[in-house]
C-alpha positions as CSV (number, residue, x, y, z in Angstrom):
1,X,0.0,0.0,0.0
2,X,1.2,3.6,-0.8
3,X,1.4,4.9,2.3
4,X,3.1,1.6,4.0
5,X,6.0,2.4,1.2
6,X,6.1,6.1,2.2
7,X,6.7,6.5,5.6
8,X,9.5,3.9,6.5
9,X,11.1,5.8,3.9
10,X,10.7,9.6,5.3
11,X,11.9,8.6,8.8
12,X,14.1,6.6,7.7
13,X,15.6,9.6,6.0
14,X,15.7,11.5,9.6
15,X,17.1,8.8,11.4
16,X,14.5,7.1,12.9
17,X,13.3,4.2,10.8
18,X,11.4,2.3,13.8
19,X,8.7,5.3,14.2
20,X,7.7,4.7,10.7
21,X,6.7,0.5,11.0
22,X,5.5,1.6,15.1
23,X,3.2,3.9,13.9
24,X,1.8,1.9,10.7
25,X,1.8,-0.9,13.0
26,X,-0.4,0.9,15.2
27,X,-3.0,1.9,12.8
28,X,-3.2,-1.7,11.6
29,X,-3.9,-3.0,15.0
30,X,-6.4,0.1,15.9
31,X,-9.6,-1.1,13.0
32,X,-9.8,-4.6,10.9
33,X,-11.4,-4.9,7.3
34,X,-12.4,-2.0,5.1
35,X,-11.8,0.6,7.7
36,X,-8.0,-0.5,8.4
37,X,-7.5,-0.5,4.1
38,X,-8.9,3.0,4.1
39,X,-6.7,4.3,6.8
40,X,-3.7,2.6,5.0
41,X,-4.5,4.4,1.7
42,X,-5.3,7.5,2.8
43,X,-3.5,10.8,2.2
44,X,-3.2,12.8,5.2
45,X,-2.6,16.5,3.9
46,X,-4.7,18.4,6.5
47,X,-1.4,19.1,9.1
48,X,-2.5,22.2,10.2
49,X,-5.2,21.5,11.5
50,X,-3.5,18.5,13.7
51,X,-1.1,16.3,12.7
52,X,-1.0,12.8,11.7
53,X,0.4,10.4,12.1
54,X,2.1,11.2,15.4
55,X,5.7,9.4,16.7
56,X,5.1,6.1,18.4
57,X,6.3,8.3,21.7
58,X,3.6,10.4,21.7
59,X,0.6,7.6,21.8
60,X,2.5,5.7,24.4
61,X,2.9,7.9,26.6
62,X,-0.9,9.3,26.4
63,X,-1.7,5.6,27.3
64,X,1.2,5.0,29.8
65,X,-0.2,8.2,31.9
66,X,-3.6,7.3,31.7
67,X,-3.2,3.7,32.8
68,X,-1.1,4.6,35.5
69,X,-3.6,6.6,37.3
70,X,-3.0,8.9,39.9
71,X,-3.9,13.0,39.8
72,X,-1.1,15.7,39.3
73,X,-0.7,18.1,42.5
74,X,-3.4,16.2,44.0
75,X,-1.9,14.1,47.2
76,X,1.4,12.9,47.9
77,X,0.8,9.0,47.3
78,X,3.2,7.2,44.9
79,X,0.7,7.7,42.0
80,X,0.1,11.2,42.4
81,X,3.9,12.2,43.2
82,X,4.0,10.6,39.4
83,X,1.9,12.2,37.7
84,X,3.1,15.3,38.7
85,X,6.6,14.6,38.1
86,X,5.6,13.8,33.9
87,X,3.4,17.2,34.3
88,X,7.0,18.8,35.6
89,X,9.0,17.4,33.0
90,X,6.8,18.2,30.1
91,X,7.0,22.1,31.5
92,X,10.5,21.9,31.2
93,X,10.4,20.5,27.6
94,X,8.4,22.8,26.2
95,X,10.5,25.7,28.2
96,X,13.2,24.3,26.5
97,X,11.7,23.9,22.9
98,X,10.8,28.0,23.4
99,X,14.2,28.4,25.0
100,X,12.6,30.7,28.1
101,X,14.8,30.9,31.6
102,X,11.8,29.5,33.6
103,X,9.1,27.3,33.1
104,X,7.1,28.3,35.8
105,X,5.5,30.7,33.3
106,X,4.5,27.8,31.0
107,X,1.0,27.5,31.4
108,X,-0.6,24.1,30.1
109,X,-4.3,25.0,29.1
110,X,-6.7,23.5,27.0
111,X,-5.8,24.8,23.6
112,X,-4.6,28.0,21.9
113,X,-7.9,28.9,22.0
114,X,-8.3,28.9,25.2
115,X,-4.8,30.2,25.6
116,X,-5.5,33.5,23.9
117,X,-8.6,33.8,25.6
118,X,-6.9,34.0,28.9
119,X,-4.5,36.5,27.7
120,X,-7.4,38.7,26.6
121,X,-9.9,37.8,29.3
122,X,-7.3,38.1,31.7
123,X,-6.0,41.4,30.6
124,X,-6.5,44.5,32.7
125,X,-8.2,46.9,30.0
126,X,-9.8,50.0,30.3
127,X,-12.5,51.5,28.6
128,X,-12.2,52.6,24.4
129,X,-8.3,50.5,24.6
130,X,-7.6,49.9,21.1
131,X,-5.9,46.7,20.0
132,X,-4.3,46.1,16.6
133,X,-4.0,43.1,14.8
134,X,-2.9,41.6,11.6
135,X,-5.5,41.0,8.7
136,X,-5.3,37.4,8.9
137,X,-6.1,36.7,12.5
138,X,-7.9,33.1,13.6
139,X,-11.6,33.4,15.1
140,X,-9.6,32.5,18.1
141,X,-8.8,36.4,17.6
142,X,-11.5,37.9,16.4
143,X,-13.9,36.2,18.6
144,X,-13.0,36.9,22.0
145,X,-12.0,40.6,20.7
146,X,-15.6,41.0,19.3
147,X,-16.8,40.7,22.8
148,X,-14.5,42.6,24.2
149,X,-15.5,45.6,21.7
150,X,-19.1,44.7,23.1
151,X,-18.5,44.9,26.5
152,X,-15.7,47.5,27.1
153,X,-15.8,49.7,23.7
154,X,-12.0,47.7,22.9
155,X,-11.4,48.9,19.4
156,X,-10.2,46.8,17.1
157,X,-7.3,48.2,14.4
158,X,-6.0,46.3,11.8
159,X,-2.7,46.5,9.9
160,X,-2.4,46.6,6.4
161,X,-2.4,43.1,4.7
162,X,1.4,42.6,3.7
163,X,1.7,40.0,0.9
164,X,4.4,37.3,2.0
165,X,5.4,39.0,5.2
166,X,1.3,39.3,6.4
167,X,2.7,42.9,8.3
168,X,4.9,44.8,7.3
169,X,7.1,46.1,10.4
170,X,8.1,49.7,9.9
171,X,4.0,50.3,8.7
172,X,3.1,48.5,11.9
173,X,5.7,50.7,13.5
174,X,3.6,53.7,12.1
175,X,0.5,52.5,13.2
176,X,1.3,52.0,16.8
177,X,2.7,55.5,17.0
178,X,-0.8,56.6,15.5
179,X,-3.0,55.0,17.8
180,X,-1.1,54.0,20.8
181,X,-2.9,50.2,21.3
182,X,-2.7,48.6,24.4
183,X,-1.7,45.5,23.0
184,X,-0.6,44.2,19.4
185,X,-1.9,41.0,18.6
186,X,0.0,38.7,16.0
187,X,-0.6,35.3,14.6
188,X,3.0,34.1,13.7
189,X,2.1,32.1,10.6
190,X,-1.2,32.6,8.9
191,X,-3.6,29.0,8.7
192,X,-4.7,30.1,5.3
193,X,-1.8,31.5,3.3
194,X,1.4,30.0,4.7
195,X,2.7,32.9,5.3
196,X,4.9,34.4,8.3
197,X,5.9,37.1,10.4
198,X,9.4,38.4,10.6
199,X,8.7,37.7,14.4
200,X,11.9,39.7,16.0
201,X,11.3,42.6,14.0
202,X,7.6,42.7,15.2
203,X,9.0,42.2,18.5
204,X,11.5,45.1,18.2
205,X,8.4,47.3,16.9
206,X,6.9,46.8,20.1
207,X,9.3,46.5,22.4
208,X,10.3,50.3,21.4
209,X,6.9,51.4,21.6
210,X,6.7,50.1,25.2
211,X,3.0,47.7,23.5
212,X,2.7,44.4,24.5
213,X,2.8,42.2,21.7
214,X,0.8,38.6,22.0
215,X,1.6,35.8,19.7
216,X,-0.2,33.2,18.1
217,X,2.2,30.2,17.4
218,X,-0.5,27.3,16.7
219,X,1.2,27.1,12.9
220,X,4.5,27.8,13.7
221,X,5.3,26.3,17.4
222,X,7.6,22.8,16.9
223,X,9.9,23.0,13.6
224,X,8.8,26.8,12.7
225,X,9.1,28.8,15.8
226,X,11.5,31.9,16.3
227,X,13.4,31.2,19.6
228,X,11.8,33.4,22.3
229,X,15.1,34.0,23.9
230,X,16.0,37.8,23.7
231,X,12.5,38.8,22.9
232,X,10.2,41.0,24.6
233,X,7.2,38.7,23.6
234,X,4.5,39.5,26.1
235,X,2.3,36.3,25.4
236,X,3.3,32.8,23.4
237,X,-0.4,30.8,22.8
238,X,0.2,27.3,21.0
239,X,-1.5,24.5,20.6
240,X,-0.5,21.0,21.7
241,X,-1.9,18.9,18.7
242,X,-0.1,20.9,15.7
243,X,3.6,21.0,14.8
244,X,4.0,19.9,18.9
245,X,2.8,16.8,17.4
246,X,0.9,16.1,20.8
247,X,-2.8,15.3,21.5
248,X,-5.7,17.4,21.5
249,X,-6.9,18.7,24.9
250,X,-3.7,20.9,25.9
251,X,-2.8,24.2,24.9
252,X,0.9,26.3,25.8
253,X,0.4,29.7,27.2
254,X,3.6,31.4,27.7
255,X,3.3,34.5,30.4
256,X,6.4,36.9,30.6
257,X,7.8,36.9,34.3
258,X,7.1,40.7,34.7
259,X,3.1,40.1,33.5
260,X,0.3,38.9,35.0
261,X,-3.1,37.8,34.3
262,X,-6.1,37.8,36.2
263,X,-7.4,34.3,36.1
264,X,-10.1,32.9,33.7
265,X,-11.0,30.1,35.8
266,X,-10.7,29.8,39.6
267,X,-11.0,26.8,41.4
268,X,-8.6,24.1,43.5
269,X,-5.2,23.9,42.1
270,X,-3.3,21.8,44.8
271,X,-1.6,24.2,46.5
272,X,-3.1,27.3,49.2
273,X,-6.5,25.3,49.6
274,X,-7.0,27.2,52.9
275,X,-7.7,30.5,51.0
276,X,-10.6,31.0,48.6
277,X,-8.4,33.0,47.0
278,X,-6.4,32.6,43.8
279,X,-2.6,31.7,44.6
280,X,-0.1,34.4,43.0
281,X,2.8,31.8,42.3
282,X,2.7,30.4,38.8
283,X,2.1,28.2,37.1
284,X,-0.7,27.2,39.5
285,X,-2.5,30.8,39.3
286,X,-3.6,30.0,35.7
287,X,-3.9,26.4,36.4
288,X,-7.6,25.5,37.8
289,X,-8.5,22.3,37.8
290,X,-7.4,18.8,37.3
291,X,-4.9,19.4,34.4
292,X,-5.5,17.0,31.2
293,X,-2.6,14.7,32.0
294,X,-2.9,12.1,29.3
295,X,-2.2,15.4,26.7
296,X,0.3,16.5,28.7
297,X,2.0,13.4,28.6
298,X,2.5,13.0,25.1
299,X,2.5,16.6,24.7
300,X,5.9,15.7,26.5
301,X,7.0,13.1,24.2
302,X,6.0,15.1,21.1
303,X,8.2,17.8,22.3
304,X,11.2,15.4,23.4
305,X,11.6,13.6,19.9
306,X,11.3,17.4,18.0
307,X,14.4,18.2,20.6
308,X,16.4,14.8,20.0
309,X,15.7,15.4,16.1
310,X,17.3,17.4,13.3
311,X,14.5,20.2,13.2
312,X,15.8,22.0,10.4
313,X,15.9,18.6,8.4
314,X,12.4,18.1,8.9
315,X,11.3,21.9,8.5
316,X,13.3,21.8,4.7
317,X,11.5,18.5,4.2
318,X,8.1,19.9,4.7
319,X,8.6,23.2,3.1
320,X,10.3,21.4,-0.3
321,X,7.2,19.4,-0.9
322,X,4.6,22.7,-0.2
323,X,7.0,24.6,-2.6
324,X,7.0,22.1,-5.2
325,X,3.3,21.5,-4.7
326,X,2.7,25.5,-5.7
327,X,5.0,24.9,-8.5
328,X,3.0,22.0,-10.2
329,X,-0.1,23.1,-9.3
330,X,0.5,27.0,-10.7
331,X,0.7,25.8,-14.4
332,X,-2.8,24.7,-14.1
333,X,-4.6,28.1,-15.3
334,X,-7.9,26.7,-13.5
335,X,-6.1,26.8,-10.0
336,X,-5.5,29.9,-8.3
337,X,-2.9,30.2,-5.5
338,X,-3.0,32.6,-2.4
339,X,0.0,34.0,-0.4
340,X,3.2,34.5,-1.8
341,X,5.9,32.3,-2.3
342,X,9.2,33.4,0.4
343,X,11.3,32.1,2.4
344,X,9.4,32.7,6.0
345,X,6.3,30.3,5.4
346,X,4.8,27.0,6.8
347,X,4.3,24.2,4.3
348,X,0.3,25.6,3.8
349,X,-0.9,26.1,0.4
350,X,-4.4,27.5,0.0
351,X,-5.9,27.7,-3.8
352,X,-9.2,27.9,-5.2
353,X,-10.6,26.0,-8.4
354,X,-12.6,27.7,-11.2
355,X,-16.6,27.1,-11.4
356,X,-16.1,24.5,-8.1
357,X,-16.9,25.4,-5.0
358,X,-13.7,24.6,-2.5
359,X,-15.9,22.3,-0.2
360,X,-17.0,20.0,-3.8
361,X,-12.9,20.0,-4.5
362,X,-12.2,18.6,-1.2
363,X,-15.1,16.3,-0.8
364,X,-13.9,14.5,-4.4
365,X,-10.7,14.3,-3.2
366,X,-11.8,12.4,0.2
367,X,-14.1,10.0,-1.4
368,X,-12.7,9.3,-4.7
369,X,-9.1,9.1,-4.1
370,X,-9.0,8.8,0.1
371,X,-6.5,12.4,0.5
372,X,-7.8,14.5,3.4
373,X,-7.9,18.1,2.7
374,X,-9.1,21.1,4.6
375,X,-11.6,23.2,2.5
376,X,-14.5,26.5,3.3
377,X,-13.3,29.5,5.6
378,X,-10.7,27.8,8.1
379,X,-12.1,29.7,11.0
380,X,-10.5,32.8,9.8
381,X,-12.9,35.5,9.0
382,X,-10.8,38.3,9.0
383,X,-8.3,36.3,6.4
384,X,-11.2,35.4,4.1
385,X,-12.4,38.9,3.8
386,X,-9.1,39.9,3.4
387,X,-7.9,37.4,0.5
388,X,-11.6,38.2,-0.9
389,X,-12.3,34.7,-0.6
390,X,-15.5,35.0,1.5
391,X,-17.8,33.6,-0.7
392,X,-16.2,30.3,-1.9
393,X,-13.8,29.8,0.8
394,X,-10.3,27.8,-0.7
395,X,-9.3,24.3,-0.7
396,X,-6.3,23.9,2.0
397,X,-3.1,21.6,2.1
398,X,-0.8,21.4,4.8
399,X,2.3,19.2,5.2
400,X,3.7,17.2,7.8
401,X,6.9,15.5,8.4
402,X,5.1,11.9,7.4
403,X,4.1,12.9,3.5
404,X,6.6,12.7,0.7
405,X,7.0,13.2,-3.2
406,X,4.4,10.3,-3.3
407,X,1.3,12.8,-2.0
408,X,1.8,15.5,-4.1
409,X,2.3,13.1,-7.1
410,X,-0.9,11.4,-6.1
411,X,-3.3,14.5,-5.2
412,X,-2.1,16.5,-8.5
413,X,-3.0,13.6,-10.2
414,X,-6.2,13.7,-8.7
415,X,-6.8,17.6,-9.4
416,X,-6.3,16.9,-12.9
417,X,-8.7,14.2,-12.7
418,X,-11.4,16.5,-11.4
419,X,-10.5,19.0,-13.6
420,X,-11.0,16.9,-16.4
C-alpha cells in the first residue's frame, strides 16, 4: 500500500526508521477490514489542522499516563507524586523547545484557544483601549476581541495586509505610534496562506513602543518557531496537537515573568487550599483544575523527539514538498494560488478551483481518491475577507513531516482528474 512504502522511507531519511513500522503498525492493530485498508491508503494532507500520524512516543505515553492513574498536584501517594513529576517534565520540555529561563511561566491549558482567551480575558483593559491586529487573525482572535468591543468599547485596528510577510514592520511601527494600542496581537504564521511574520522585528516594533505584543504560534510552534530567547514577547499561545505533534486537549500559554493575568478560571489547584483566593505563584495561578494529564504526557513526548531530532531537516523537508506543490499546481490556469511564495512560510498552500466550490474539490478528493484536505473558511474570517475569498472559501493543504513526493504526485493527479 502507498502509504506503508512512504513512511518507513521519510523517517528513515531523519534517522528514525522504527517510528515509521511503530506507527503503521499501530493503525493496523487500531480497526480490521475495510476501515484498516482506508486508513492505509489514505492521504493525510490536512497538518494544520492536527497532525498525523504522530511518533510512536507520543501515543504511548498518552496511554502509559492514563493507565497509570494517579492526579497531578493532588496528594502525595506514589501515584500522584507521578503524575506530577511527567506534568513537571513536560513544562521543562516545552521551556526548552521556546528556549525561556523559567518554566514556571509555562501555562498548560486546553488549547490556543483557550490560551488567547486567557490572555485577553485576563488582561487588565480600560474602557475605548484599542488593539491592533494583523488582517489574517484566527476566530480564536476575532472572537473573544468582538466581545470585548461589546462589553468594554475595545477597538479593534487592523494593519495593512502585507503579501508574503502578512505585516509589514516599519507600517506597523507607524501605526502603533498613530493609535497608541494597548496590545498588538499577532498570529506568527497565517492558517490560510502560509505565510509568516518576521517575528523579532515585530518584536523590536513593540518592544520600542513600550506595547505588549501577543503571539499566536498554533502554525509555527515545533519546527517553525523563532526562539523566544532575547524577545520581549508579552504572550506565546500554541497548541499541543499541531507541529508539537501532541494530543488534543492541551494548549501552551507562555506568560512573561514581569506580567500577569487575572485568572479565567478559579477553582482548586493543589496548593493554598485554605484560601478561597487565587494563589499568586505560577504556574498554579492560571492552572484551575485537574490538568489533562494524558495530553500533557504526550505533549511531553512530542516535544522530546522534536528536541532529540534534526528540526531543520524536517522543516526543509516539509517546506520542499509545499514549494513544489505550488509549482505544479501554478501551471494549471484553472487553479489559483493565495499567499506568496518566500522564504518565511509553513508548508500551507491555499488555492481555489474555477466554477467549483472549495468544499466540492475537497469532498472528491476524500471520497474518490481517500487524500484529506481542509476546504470553506478555516475559522479565519478576517483572512477570508481579506484574501476576498468570502464567498467560496479555498481548498487547503498542509504538510507534515510523514508525507513525501508520493502525495503531491498522487493528489495532482487527482486535481487533474477533477478537472478533467
Amino acid at each position: 500500500k502507498r502509504s506503508a512504502r512512504v513512511l518507513p522511507v521519510a523517517f528513515a531519511v531523519w534517522g528514525h526508521p522504527e517510528l515509521a513500522s511503530v506507527i503503521i503498525n499501530d493503525h493496523a492493530s487500531i480497526a480490521g477490514g475495510e476501515l484498516e485498508k482506508h486508513m492505509m491508503e489514505t492521504v493525510y494532507l490536512d497538518n494544520a489542522a492536527t497532525s498525523h500520524p504522530k511518533p510512536e512516543a507520543v501515543y504511548r505515553a498518552h496511554d502509559q499516563f492514563l493507565r497509570s492513574g494517579g492526579s497531578p498536584g493532588r496528594g502525595a501517594h506514589q501515584l500522584s507524586v507521578a503524575a506530577s513529576q511527567v506534568v513537571f517534565e513536560t513544562r521543562l520540555q516545552i521551556a526548552k523547545l521556546i528556549d525561556v529561563a523559567d518554566p514556571e511561566r509555562v501555562i498548560f491549558t486546553p488549547g490556543c484557544t483557550h490560551s488567547i482567551n486567557m490572555v485577553l480575558k485576563g488582561w487588565h483593559w480600560q474602557a475605548g483601549d484599542v488593539v491592533v491586529v494583523s488582517a489574517l487573525e484566527h476566530n480564536a482572535v476575532s472572537r473573544p476581541l468582538n466581545q470585548l468591543s461589546a462589553s468594554l468599547g475595545v477597538k479593534i485596528v487592523s494593519a495593512p495586509y502585507s503579501a508574503g510577510q502578512i505585516v509589514d514592520p516599519s507600517q506597523l511601527a507607524s501605526l502603533l505610534r498613530e493609535v497608541k494600542p494597548a496590545m498588538c496581537i499577532m498570529q506568527e504564521a497565517s492558517n490560510v496562506t502560509g505565510e509568516m511574520l518576521n517575528l523579532p522585528d515585530i518584536d523590536e516594533v513593540c518592544r520600542r513602543q513600550n506595547v505588549p505584543l501577543l503571539v499566536d504560534a498554533a502554525q509555527s510552534a515545533g519546527l517553525f518557531h523563532a526562539s523566544l530567547s532575547g524577545l520581549a514577547v508579552s504572550f506565546w499561545c500554541a497548541s499541543g496537537h499541531k507541529g508539537l505533534l501532541g494530543a488534543p486537549g492541551v494548549g501552551v500559554l507562555y506568560v512573561r515573568p514581569d506580567l500577569d493575568l487575572e485568572p479565567l478560571i478559579a477553582g482548586g489547584t493543589g496548593s493554598h487550599s485554605e484560601t478561597v483566593q487565587m494563589p499568586s505563584a505560577y504556574p498554579d495561578r492560571l492552572e484551575s483544575g485537574t490538568v489533562a494529564g494524558p495530553a500533557i504526557a504526550a505533549l511531553g513526548a512530542g516535544a522530546a523527539w522534536l528536541t532529540a531530532s534534526n528540526r531543520q531537516e524536517l522543516r526543509q523537508h516539509e517546506l520542499a514538498l509545499a514549494a513544489e506543490f505550488r509549482h505544479r499546481v501554478c501551471k494549471n490556469k484553472a487553479i489559483q494560488l493565495y499567499g506568496v511564495e518566500t522564504n518565511l512560510r509553513v508548508p500551507v498552500v491555499s488555492f481555489s478551483v474555477a466554477d467549483m466550490a472549495a468544499g466540492t474539490v475537497a469532498e472528491l478528493l476524500d471520497r474518490n481518491f481517500n487524500i484529506c484536505v481542509r476546504s470553506g473558511l478555516h475559522c479565519a474570517a478576517w483572512a477570508h475577507r481579506t484574501l476576498g475569498t468570502s464567498l467560496q472559501g479555498l481548498v487547503r493543504v498542509s504538510f507534515g513531516c510523514c508525507n513525501s513526493q508520493a502525495d503531491i504526485d498522487a493528489l495532482c493527479s487527482a486535481l487533474e482528474t477533477i478537472l478533467n
